[in-house]
C-alpha positions as CSV (number, residue, x, y, z in Angstrom):
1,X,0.0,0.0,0.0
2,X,2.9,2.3,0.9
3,X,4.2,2.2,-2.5
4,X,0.9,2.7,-4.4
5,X,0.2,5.9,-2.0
6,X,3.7,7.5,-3.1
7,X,3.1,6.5,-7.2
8,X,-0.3,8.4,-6.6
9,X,1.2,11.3,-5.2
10,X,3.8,11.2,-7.7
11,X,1.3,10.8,-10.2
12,X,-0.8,13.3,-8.8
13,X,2.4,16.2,-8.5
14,X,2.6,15.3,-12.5
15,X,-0.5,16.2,-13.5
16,X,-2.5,19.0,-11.5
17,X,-2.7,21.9,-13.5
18,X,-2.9,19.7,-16.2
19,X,-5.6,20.9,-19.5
20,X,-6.9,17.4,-20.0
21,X,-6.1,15.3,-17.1
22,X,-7.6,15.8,-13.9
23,X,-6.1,13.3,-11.3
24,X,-7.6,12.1,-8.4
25,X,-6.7,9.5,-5.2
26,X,-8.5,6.3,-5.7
27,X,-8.6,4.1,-2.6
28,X,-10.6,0.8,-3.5
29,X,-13.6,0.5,-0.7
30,X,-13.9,0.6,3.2
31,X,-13.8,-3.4,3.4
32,X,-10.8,-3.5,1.5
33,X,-8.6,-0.5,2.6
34,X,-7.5,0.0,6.3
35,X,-8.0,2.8,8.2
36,X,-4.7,4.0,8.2
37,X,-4.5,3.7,4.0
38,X,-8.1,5.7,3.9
39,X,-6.6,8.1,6.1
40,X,-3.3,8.7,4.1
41,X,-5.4,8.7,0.8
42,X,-7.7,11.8,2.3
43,X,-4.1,13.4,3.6
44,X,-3.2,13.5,-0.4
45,X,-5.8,14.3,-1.5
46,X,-6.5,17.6,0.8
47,X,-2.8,18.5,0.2
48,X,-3.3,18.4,-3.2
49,X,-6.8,19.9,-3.4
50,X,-7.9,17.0,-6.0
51,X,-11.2,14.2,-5.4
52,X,-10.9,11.0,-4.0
53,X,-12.8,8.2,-5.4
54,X,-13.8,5.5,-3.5
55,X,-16.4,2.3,-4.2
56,X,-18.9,2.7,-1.0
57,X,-22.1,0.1,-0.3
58,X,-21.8,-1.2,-3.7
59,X,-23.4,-4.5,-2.9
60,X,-25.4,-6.2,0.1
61,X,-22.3,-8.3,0.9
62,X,-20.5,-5.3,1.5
63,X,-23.2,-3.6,3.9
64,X,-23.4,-6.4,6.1
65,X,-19.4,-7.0,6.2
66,X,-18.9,-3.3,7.2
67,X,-21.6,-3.2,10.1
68,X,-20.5,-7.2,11.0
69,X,-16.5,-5.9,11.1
70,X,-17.2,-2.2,12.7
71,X,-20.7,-2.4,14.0
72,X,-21.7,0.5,11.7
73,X,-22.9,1.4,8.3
74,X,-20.4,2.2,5.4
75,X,-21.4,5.8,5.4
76,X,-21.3,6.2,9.2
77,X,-18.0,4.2,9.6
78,X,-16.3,6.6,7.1
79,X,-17.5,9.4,9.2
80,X,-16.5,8.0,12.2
81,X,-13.1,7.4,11.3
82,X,-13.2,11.5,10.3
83,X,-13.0,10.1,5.9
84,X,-16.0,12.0,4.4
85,X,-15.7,15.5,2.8
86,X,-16.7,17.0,-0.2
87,X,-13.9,16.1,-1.8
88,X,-15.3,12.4,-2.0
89,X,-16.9,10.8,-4.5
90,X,-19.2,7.4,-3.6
91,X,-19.3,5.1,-6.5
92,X,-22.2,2.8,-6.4
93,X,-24.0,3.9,-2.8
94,X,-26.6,1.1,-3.4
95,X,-27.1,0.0,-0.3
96,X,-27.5,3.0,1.9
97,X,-29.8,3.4,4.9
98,X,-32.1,6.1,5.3
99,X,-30.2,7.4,7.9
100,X,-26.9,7.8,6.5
101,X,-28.6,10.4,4.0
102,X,-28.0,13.3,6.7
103,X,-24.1,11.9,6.9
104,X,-23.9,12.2,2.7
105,X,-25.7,15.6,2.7
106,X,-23.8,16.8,6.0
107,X,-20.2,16.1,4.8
108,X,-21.0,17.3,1.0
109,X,-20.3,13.8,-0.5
110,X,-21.2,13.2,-4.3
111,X,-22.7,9.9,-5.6
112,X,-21.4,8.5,-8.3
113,X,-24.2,6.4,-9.8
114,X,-23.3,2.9,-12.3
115,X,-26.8,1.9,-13.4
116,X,-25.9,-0.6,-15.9
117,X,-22.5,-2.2,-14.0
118,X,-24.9,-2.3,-11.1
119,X,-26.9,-4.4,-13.1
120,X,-24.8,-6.5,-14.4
121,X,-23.3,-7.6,-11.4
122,X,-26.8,-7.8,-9.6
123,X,-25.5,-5.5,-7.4
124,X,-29.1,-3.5,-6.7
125,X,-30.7,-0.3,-8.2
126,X,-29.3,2.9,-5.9
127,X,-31.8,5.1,-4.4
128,X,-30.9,7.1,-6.8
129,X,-34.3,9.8,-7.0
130,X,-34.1,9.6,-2.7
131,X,-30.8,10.6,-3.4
132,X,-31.6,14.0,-5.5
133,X,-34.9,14.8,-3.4
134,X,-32.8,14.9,-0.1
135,X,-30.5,17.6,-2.0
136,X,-27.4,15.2,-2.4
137,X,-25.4,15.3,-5.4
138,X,-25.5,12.9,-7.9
139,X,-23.3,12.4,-10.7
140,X,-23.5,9.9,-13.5
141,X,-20.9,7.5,-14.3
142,X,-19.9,4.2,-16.2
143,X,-17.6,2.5,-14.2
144,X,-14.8,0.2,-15.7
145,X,-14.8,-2.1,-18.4
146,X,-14.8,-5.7,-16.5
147,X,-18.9,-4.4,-15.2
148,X,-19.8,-2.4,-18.2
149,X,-18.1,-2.9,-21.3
150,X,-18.7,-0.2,-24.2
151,X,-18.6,2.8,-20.9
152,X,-21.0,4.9,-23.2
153,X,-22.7,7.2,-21.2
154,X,-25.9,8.5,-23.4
155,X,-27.0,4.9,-22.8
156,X,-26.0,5.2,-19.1
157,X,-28.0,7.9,-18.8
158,X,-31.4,6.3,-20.1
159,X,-30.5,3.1,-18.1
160,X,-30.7,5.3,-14.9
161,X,-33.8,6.8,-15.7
162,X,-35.3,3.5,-16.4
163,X,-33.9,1.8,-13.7
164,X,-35.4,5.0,-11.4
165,X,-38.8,4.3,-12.4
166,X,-39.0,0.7,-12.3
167,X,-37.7,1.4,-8.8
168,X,-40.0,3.4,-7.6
169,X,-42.9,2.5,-10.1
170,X,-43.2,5.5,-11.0
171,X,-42.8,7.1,-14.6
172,X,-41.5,10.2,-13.3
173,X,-39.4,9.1,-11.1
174,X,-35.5,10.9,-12.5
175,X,-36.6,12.6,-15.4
176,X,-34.9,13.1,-18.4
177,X,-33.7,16.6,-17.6
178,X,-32.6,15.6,-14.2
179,X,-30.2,12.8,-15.6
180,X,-29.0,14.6,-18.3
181,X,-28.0,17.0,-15.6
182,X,-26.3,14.2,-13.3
183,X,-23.9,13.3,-16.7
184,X,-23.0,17.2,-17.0
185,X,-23.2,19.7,-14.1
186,X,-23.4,17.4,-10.9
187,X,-20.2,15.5,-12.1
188,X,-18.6,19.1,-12.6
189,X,-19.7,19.5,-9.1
190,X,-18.4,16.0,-7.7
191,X,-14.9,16.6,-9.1
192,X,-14.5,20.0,-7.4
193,X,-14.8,22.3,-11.0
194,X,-18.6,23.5,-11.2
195,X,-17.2,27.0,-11.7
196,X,-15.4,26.2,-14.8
197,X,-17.6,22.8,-16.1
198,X,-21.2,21.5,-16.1
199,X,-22.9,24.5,-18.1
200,X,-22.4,26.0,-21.5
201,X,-21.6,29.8,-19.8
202,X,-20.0,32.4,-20.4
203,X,-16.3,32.3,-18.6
204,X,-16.9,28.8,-18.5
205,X,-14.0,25.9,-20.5
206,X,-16.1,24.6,-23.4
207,X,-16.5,21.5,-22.6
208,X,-19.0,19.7,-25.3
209,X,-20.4,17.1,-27.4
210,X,-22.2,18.0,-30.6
211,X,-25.0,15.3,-31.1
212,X,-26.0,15.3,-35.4
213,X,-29.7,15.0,-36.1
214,X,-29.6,14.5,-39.4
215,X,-30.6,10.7,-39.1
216,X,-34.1,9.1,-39.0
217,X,-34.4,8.1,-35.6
218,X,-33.2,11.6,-34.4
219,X,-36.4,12.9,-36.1
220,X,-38.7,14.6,-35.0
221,X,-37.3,16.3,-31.8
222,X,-40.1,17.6,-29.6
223,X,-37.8,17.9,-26.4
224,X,-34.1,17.9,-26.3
225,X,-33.6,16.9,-23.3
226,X,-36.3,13.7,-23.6
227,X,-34.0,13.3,-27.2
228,X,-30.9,13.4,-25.8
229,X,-31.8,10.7,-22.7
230,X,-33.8,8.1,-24.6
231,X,-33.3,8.6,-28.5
232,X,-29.6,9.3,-29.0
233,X,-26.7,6.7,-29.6
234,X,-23.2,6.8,-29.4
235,X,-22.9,6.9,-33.2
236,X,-24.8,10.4,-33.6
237,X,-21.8,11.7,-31.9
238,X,-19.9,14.2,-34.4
239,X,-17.5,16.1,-32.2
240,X,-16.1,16.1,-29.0
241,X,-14.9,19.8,-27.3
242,X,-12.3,19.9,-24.5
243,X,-11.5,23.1,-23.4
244,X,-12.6,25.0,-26.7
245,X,-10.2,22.4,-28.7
246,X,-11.7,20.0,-30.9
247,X,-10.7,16.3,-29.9
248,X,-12.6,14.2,-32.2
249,X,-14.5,15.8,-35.2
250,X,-16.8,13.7,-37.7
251,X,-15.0,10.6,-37.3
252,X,-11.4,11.6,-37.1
253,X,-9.4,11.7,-33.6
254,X,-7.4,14.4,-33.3
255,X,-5.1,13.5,-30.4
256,X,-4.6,9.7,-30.9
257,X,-3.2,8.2,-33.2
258,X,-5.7,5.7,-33.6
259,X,-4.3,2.7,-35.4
260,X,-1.1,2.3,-32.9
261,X,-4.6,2.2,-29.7
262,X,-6.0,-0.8,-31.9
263,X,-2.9,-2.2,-32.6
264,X,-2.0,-2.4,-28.8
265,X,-5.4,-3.2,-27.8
266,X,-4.9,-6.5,-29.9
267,X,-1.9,-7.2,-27.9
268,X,-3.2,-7.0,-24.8
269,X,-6.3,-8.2,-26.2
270,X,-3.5,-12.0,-27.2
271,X,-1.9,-11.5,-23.5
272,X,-5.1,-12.3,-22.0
273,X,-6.5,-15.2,-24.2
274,X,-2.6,-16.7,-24.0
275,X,-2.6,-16.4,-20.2
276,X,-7.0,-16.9,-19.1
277,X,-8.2,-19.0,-22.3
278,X,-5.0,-21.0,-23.3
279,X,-5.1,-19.0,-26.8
280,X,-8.7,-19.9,-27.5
């Protein structure tokens, strides 16, 4: 552990300031981190002034290990221990007690919501509009590869909304304006730059994706927010902004060079089939 928490800060003294890469301290979960490494990983972070991500109540296993192992919830054992802040982001925070909402809202914490890994795994369907209603933020995410494969988030974003009503039967449960805000301005918020992300605004980086309509699906548009959340696919994407520079732009990617990614992802792509499949 000692060695990871000095590559992160190393990592971390690399890139702050950087244009495109915003890093962050990353300890895995409260069942699988000490005390001692959660504590060191908040000390970096608050020197450093950048988030800290952190898996929290992801699944019912992990509820009942914390309050078996502490005799408290996962939210109230990270406050106990003096953890929470608004600098923290809780991935997942699926299985979270009524009571810890006060805890989450108190400290400033931001959810970071994973409809469709926590589906795949069967992990559970966050309380995601109980969440939003108690005025705690709640950011949309994908999480990694191994739970959600293609990480596209314009289909995470109507899986969430789906997921919200099924929960709650209720078809208005997280509209499509409030999720579209969750991918945009709350995870602005979560990662500590709401003043400078989020919102197309004057002052503001421009920060954008330019969405094409000019296909039959994306026809008629009524509501663009509705359009956006439960019509739209990866493919309509034309052009990707960061910053006010144009990264990718009708089907050409202007920082990578895009044949040396493919060509390494099909080595790494061998290495595992050589190594977990026997070359099969």
């Amino acid at each position: 552990p000692q060695k990871v928490l000095e590559f992160t800060e190393s990592f971390i003294k690399d890139f702050v300031g950087n244009e495109y890469i915003y890093p962050a301290v990353a300890p895995h979960a409260p069942y699988s981190t000490s005390k001692e490494n959660l504590l060191k990983s908040k000390g970096i972070a608050d020197k450093y002034g950048v988030p800290i991500l952190i898996h929290v109540a992801e699944t019912q296993w992990e509820f009942n290990e914390i309050l078996n192992r502490y005799g408290a919830h996962p939210f109230e054992y990270l406050n106990r221990i003096g953890f929470l802040s608004e600098r923290v982001i809780a991935a997942h925070s699926v299985w979270v007690d009524e009571k810890e909402f006060e805890i989450i809202k108190k400290n400033k914490v931001s959810i970071s919501h994973n409809p469709e890994s926590n589906a795949k795994l069967a992990s559970g369907i966050a309380p995601v509009q109980e969440f939003l209603d108690y005025g705690i933020n709640v950011a949309l995410g994908t999480d990694g590869a191994c739970s959600n494969n293609n990480l596209d988030i314009i289909e995470e974003m109507r899986t969430a909304s789906f997921l919200q009503k099924i929960k709650y039967m209720n078809p208005e449960s997280l509209s499509a304006r409030d999720v579209f805000k969750m991918a945009t301005e709350n995870g602005a918020i979560a990662i500590g730059l709401g003043e400078k992300l989020g919102t197309l605004k004057p002052g503001k980086w421009a920060d954008l994706v330019v969405i094409s309509l000019n296909t039959p699906h994306m026809n008629p548009v009524f509501d663009p927010y509705s359009h956006l959340v439960y019509v739209a696919k990866a493919s309509d994407v034309k052009a990707t902004m960061v910053n006010g520079k144009f990264i990718y732009e009708n089907g050409e990617y202007k920082t990578l060079d895009i044949e040396k990614v493919r060509k390494d992802i099909k080595e790494i792509e061998d290495l595992v089939k050589k190594v977990i499949f026997n070359g099969d």
